[in-house]
Residue frames relative to the residue before (quaternion, step in Angstrom):
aa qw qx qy qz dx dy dz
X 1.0000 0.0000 0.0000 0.0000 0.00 0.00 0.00
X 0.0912 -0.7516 0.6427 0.1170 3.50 -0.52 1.00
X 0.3938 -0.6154 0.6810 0.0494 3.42 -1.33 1.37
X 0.1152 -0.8501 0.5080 0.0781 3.91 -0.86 1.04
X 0.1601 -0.9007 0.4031 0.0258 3.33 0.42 0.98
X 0.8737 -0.2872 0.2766 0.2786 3.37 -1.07 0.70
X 0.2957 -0.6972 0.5622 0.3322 3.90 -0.35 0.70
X 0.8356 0.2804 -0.3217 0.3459 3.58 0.16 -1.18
X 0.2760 0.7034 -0.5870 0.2907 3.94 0.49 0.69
X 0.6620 -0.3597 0.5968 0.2758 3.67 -1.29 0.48
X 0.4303 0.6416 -0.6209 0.1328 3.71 -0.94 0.90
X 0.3261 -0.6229 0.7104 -0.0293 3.19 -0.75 1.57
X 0.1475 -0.5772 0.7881 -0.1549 2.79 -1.94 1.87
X 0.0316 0.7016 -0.7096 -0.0570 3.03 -1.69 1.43
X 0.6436 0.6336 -0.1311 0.4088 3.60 -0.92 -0.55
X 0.5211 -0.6302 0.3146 0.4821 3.64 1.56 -0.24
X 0.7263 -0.2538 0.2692 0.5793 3.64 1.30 0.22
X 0.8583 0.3131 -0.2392 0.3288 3.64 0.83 -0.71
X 0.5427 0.0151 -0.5670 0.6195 3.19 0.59 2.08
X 0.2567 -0.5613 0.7849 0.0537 2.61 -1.79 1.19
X 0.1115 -0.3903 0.9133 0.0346 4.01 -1.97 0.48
X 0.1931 -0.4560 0.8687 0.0119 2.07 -2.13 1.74
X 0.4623 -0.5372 0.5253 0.4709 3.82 -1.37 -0.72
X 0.2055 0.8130 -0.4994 0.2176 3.32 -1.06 0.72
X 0.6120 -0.6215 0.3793 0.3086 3.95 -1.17 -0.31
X 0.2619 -0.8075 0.4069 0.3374 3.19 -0.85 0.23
X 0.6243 -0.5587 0.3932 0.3788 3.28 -0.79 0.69
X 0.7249 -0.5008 0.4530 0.1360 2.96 -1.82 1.33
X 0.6089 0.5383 -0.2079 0.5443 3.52 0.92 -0.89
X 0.8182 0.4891 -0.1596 0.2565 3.26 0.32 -1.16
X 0.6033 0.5376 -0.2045 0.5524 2.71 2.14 -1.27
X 0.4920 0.5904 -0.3734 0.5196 3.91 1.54 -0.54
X 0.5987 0.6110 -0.3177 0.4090 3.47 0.95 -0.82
X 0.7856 0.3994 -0.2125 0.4221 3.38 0.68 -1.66
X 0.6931 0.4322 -0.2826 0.5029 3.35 1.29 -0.50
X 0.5099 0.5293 -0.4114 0.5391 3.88 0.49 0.59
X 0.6927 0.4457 -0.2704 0.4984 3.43 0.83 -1.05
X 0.7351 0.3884 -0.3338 0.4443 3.52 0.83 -1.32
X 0.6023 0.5650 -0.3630 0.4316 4.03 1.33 -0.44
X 0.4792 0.5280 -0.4038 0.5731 3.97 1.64 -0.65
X 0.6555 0.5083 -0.4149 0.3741 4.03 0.39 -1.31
X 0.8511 0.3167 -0.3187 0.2717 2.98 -0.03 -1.11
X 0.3304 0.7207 -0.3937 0.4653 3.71 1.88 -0.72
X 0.7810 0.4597 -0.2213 0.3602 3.50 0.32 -1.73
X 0.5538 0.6863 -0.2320 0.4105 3.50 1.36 -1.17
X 0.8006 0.3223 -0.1368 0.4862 3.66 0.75 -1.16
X 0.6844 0.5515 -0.2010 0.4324 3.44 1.37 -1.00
X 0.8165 0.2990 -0.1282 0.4769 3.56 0.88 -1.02
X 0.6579 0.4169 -0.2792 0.5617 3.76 1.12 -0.78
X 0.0165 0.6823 -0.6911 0.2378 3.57 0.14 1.46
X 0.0758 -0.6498 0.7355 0.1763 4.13 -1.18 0.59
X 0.3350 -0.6490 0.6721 0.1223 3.04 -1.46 0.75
Protein backbone atom coordinates (compact mmCIF):
# COMPACT_ATOMS: atom_id res chain seq x y z
CA UNK A 1 0.00 0.00 0.00
CA UNK A 2 1.61 3.15 -1.00
CA UNK A 3 0.48 6.09 1.33
CA UNK A 4 0.84 9.64 -0.76
CA UNK A 5 1.89 12.21 1.36
CA UNK A 6 1.96 15.81 1.10
CA UNK A 7 4.37 17.71 -1.42
CA UNK A 8 5.64 20.26 1.06
CA UNK A 9 6.88 17.62 3.85
CA UNK A 10 10.73 17.13 4.38
CA UNK A 11 11.93 14.10 2.17
CA UNK A 12 15.41 13.10 2.34
CA UNK A 13 16.99 11.02 -0.53
CA UNK A 14 19.89 8.67 -0.22
CA UNK A 15 21.30 6.10 -2.58
CA UNK A 16 20.43 8.24 -5.81
CA UNK A 17 16.69 8.69 -4.93
CA UNK A 18 16.05 5.03 -4.12
CA UNK A 19 15.34 5.36 -0.35
CA UNK A 20 13.60 8.12 0.50
CA UNK A 21 12.90 9.04 4.85
CA UNK A 22 10.07 10.92 5.40
CA UNK A 23 9.70 12.09 9.33
CA UNK A 24 7.47 10.10 11.27
CA UNK A 25 6.88 7.09 14.04
CA UNK A 26 7.81 3.96 14.57
CA UNK A 27 5.52 1.39 14.56
CA UNK A 28 4.13 -0.23 17.60
CA UNK A 29 5.10 -3.62 16.34
CA UNK A 30 8.42 -2.81 15.70
CA UNK A 31 9.08 -1.22 18.95
CA UNK A 32 7.56 -4.84 20.53
CA UNK A 33 10.12 -6.21 18.25
CA UNK A 34 13.11 -4.24 19.58
CA UNK A 35 12.10 -4.95 22.99
CA UNK A 36 11.78 -8.89 22.88
CA UNK A 37 15.00 -9.07 21.10
CA UNK A 38 16.80 -6.73 23.57
CA UNK A 39 14.82 -8.95 26.62
CA UNK A 40 16.04 -12.54 24.50
CA UNK A 41 19.85 -10.65 24.49
CA UNK A 42 20.24 -10.12 27.60
CA UNK A 43 18.34 -13.71 28.76
CA UNK A 44 20.86 -15.22 26.17
CA UNK A 45 23.88 -13.22 27.69
CA UNK A 46 23.63 -14.73 31.28
CA UNK A 47 22.12 -18.13 30.36
CA UNK A 48 24.28 -19.41 27.50
CA UNK A 49 27.82 -17.57 27.72
CA UNK A 50 28.84 -19.57 30.86
CA UNK A 51 33.17 -19.85 30.86
CA UNK A 52 34.31 -22.88 32.07
Amino acid sequence: MIRHEPENEPLERYAGGEIEVRPGRVNRWLLVVYAVLAVWGVWYLFACWRVS
